[in-house]
N, CA, C and O atoms as CSV, one atom per row, in Angstrom:
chain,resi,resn,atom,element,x,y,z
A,1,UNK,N,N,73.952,153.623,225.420
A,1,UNK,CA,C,73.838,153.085,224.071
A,1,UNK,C,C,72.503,152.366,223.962
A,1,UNK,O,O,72.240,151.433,224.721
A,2,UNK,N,N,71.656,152.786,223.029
A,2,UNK,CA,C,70.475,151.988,222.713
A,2,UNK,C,C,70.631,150.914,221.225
A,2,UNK,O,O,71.469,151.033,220.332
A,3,UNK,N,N,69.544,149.891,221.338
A,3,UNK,CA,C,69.633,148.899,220.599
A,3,UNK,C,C,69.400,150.003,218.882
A,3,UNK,O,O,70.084,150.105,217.863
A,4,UNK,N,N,68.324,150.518,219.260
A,4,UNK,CA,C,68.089,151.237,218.235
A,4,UNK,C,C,69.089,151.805,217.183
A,4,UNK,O,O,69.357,151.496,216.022
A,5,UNK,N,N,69.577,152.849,218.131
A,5,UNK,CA,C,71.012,153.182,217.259
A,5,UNK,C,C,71.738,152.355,216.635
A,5,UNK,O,O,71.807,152.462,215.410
A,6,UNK,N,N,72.497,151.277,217.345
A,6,UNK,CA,C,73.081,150.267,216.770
A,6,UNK,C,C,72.467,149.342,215.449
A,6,UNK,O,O,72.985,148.772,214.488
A,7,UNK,N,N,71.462,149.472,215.815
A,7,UNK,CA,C,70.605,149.356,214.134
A,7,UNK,C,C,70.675,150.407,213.205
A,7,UNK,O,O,70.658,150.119,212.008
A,8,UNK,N,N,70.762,151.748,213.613
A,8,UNK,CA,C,71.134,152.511,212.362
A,8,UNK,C,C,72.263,152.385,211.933
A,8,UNK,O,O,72.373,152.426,210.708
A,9,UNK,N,N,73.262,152.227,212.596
A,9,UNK,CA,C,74.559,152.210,212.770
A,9,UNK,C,C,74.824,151.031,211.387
A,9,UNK,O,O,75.518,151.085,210.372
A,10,UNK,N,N,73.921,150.034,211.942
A,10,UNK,CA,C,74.635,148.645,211.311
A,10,UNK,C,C,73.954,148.901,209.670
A,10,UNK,O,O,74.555,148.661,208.623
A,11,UNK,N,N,72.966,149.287,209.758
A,11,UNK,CA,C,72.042,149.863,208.333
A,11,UNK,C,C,73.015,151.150,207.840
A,11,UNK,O,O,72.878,151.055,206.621
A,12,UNK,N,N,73.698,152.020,208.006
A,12,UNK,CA,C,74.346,152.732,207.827
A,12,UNK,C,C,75.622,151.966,207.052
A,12,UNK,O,O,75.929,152.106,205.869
A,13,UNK,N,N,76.306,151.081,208.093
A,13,UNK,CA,C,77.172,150.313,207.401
A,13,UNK,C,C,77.177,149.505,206.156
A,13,UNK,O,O,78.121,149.501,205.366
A,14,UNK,N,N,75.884,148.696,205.988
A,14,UNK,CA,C,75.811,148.478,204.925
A,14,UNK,C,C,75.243,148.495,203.880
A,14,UNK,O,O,74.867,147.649,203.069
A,15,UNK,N,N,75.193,150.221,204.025
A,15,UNK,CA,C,74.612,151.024,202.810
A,15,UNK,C,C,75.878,151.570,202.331
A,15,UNK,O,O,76.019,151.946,201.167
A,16,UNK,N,N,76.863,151.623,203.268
A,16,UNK,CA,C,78.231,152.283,202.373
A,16,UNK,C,C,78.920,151.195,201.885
A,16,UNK,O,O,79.857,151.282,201.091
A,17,UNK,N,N,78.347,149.868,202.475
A,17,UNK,CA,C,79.412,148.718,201.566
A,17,UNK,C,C,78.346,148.323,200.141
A,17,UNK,O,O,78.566,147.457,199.294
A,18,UNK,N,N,77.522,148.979,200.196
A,18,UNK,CA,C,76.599,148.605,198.603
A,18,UNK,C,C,77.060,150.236,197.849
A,18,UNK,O,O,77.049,150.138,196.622
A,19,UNK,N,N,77.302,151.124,198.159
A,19,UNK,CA,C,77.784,152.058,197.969
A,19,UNK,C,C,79.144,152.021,197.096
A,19,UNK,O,O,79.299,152.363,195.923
A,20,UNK,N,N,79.948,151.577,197.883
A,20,UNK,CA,C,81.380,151.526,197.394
A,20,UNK,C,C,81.452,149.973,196.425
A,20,UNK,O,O,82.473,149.752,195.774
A,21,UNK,N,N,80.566,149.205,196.413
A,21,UNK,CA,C,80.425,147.875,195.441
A,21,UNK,C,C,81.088,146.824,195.675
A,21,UNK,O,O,81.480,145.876,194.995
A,22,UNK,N,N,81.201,147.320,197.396
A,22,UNK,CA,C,81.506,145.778,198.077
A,22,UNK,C,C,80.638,144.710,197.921
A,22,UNK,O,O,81.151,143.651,197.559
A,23,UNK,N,N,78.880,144.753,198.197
A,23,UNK,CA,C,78.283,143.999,197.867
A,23,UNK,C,C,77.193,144.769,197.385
A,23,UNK,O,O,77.184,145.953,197.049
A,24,UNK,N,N,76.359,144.011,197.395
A,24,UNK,CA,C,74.950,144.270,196.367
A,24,UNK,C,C,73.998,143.878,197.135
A,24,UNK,O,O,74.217,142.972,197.939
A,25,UNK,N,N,72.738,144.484,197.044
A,25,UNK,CA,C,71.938,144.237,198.036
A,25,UNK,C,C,71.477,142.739,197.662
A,25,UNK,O,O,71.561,141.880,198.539
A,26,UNK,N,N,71.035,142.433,196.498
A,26,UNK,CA,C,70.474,140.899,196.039
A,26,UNK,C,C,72.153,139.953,196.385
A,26,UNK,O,O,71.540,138.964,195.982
A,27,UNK,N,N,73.106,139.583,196.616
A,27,UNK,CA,C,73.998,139.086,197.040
A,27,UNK,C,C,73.964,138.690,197.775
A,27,UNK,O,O,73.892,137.466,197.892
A,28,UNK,N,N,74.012,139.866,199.112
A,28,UNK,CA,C,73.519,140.116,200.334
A,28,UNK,C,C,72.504,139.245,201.008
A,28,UNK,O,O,72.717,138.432,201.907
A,29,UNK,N,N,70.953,139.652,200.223
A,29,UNK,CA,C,70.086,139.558,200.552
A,29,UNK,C,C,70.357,137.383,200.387
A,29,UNK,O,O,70.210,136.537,201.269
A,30,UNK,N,N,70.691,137.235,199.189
A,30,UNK,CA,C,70.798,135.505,198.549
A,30,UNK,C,C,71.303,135.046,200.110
A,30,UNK,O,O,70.525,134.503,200.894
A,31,UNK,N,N,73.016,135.408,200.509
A,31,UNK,CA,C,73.896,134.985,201.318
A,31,UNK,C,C,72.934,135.091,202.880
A,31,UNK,O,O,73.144,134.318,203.815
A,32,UNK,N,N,72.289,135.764,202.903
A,32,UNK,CA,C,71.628,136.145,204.574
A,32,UNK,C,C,70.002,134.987,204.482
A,32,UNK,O,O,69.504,134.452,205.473
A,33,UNK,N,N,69.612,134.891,203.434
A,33,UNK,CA,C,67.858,134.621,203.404
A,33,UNK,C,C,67.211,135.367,203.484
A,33,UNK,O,O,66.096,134.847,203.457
A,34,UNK,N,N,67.076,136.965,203.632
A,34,UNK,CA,C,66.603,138.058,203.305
A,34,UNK,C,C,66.327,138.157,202.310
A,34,UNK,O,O,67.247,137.913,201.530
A,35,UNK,N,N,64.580,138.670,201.478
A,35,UNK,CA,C,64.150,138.709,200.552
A,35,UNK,C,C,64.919,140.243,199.981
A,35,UNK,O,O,64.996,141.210,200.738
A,36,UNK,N,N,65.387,140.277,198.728
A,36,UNK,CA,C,66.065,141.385,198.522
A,36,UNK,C,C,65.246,142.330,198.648
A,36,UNK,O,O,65.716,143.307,199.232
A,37,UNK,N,N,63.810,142.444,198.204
A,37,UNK,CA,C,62.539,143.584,198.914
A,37,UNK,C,C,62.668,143.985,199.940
A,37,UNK,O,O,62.763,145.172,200.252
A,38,UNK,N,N,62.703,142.698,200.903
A,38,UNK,CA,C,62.857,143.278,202.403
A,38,UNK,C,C,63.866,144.253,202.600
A,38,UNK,O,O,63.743,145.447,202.872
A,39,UNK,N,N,65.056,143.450,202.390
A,39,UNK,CA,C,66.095,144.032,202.694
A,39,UNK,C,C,66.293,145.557,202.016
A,39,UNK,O,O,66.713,146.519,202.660
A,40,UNK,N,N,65.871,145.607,200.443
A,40,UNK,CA,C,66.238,147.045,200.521
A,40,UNK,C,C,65.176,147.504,200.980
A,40,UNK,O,O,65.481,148.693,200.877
A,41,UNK,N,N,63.945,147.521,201.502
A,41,UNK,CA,C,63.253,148.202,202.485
A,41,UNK,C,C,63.601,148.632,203.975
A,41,UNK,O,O,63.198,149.544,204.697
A,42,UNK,N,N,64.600,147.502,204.151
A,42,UNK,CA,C,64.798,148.051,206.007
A,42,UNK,C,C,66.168,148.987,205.108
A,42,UNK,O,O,66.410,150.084,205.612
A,43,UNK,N,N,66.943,148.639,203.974
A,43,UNK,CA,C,67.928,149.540,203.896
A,43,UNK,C,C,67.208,150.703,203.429
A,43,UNK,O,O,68.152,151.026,202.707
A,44,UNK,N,N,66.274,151.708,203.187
A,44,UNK,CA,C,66.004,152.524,203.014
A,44,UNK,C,C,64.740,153.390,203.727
A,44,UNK,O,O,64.072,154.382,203.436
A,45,UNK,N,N,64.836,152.130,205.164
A,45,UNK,CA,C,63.507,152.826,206.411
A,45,UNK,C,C,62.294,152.348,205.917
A,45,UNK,O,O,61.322,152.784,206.534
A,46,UNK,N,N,62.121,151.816,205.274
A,46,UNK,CA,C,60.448,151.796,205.243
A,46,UNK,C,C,59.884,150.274,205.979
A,46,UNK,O,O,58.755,150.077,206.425
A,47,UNK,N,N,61.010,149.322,205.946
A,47,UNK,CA,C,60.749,148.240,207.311
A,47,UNK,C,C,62.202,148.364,208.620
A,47,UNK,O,O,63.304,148.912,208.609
A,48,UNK,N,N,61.653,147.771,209.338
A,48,UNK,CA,C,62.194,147.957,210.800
A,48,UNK,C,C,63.342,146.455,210.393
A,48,UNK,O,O,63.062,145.463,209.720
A,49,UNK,N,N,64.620,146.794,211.085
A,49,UNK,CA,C,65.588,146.292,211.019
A,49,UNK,C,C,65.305,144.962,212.243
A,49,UNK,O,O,65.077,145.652,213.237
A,50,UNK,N,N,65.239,144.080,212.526
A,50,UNK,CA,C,64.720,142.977,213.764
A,50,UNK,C,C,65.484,142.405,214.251
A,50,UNK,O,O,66.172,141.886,213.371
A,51,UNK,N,N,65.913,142.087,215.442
A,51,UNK,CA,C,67.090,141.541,215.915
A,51,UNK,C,C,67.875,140.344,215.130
A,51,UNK,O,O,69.069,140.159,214.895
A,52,UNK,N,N,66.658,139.592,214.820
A,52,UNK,CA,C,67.516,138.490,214.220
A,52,UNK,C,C,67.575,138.591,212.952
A,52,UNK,O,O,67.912,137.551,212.386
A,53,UNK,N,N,67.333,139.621,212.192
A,53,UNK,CA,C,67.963,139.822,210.832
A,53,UNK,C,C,68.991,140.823,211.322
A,53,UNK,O,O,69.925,140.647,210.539
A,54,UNK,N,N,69.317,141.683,212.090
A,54,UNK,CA,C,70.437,142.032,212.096
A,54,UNK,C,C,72.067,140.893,212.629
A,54,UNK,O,O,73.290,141.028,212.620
A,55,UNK,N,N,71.333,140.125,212.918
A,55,UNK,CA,C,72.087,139.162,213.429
A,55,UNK,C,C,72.497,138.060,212.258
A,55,UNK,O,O,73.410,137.261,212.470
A,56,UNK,N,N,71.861,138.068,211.176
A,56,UNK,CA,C,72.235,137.232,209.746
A,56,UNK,C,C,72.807,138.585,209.334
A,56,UNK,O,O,73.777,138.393,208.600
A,57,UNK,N,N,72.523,140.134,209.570
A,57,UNK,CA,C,73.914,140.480,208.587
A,57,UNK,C,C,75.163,140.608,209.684
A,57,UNK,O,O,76.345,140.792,209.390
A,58,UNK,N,N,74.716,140.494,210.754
A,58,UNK,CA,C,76.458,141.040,211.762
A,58,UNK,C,C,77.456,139.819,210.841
A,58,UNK,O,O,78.539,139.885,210.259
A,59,UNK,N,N,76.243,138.506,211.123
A,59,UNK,CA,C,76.953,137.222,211.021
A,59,UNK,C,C,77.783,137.657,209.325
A,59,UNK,O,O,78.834,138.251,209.086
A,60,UNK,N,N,76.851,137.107,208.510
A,60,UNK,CA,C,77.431,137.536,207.001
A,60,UNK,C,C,79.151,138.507,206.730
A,60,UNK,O,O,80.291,138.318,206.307
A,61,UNK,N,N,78.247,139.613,207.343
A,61,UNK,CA,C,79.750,141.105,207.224
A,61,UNK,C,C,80.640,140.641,208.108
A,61,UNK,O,O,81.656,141.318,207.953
A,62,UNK,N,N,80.859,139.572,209.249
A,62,UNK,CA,C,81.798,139.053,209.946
A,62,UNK,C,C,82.309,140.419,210.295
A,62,UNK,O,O,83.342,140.903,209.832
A,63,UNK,N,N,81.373,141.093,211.284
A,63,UNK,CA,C,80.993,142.034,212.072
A,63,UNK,C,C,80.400,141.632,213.467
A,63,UNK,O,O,79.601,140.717,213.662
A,64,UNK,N,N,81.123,142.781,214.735
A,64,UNK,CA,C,79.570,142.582,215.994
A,64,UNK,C,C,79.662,143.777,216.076
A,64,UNK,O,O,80.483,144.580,215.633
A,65,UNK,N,N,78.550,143.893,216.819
A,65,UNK,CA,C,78.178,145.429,217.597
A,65,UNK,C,C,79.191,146.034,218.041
A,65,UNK,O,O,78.980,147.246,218.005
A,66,UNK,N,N,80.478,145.712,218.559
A,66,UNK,CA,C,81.186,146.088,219.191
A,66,UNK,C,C,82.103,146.990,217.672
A,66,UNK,O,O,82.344,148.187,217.827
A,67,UNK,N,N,82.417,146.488,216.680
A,67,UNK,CA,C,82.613,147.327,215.256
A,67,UNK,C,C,81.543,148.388,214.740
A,67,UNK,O,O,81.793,149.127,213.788
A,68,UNK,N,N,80.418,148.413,215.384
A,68,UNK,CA,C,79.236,149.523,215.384
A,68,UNK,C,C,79.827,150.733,215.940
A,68,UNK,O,O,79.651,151.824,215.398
A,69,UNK,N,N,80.509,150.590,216.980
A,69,UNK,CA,C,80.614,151.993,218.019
A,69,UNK,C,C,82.022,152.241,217.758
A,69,UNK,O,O,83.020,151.553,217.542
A,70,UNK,N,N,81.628,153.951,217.894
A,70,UNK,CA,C,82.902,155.090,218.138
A,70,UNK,C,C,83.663,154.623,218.697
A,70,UNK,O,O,83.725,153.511,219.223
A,71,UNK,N,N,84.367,155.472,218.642
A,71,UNK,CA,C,86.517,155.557,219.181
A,71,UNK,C,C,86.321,155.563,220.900
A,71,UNK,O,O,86.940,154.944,221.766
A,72,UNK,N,N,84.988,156.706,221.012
A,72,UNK,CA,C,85.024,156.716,223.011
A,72,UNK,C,C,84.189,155.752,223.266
A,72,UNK,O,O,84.477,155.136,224.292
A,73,UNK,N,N,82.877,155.243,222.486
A,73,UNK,CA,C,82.529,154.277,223.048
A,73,UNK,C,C,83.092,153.227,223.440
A,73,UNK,O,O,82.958,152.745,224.564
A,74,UNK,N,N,84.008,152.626,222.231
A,74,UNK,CA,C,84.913,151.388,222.223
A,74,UNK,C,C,85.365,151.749,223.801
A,74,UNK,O,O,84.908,151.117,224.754
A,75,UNK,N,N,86.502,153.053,223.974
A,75,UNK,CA,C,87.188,152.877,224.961
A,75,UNK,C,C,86.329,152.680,226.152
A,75,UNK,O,O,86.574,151.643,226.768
A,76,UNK,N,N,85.336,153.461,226.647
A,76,UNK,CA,C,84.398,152.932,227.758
A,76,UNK,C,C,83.988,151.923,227.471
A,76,UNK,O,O,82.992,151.823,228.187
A,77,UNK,N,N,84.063,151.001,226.858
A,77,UNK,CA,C,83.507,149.819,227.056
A,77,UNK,C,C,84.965,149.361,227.489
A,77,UNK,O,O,85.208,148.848,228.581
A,78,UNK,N,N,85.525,149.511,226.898
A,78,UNK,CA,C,87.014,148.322,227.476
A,78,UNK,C,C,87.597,148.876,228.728
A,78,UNK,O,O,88.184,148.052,229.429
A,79,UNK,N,N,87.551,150.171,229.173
A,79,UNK,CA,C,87.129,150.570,230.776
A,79,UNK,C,C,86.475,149.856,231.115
A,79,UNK,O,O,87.098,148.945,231.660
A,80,UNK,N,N,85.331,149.694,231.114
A,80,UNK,CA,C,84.338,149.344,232.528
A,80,UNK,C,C,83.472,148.169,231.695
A,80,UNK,O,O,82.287,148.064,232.013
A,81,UNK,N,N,83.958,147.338,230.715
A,81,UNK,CA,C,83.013,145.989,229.858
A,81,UNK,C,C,81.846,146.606,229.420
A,81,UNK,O,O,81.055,145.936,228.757
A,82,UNK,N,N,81.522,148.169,229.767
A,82,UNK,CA,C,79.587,148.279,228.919
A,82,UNK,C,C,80.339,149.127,228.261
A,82,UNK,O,O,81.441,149.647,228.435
A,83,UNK,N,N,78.758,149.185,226.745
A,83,UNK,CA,C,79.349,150.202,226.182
A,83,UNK,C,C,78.866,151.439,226.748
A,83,UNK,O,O,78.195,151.450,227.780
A,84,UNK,N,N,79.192,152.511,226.092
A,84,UNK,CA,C,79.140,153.800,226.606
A,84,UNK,C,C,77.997,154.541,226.685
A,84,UNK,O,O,78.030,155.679,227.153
């Protein structure tokens, strides 16, 4: 598992919760300190997602990485504590 992915992963996620009108990116962006520019820029690739802004949205979506990963990852991780 790379960090990377898990950043698409988490950018993935909450493009389907602005999607379905769970939240809004300016909401979002207010609740985190993320300039809503920024933010819909890393949500649409044109800036890089950074550890510690992914870490104001894990925090926010009351999400971790560990809600990022698949059905087999989950289970290899709870096998052997890494993920997969």
């Amino acid at each position: 598992m790379y960090f990377e992915l898990l950043q698409i992963r988490l950018i993935a996620h909450v493009q389907q919760r602005v999607q379905r009108g769970e939240l809004t990116e300016r909401g979002l962006a207010r609740h985190t300190g993320i300039s809503q520019p920024h933010l819909h820029n890393m949500l649409k690739g044109a800036r890089v997602l950074s550890p510690q802004m992914a870490d104001l949205l894990l925090h926010h979506l009351h999400i971790t990485l560990l809600d990022l990963l698949d059905a087999d990852e989950l289970a290899a991780h709870q096998r052997t504590g890494q993920p997969g």
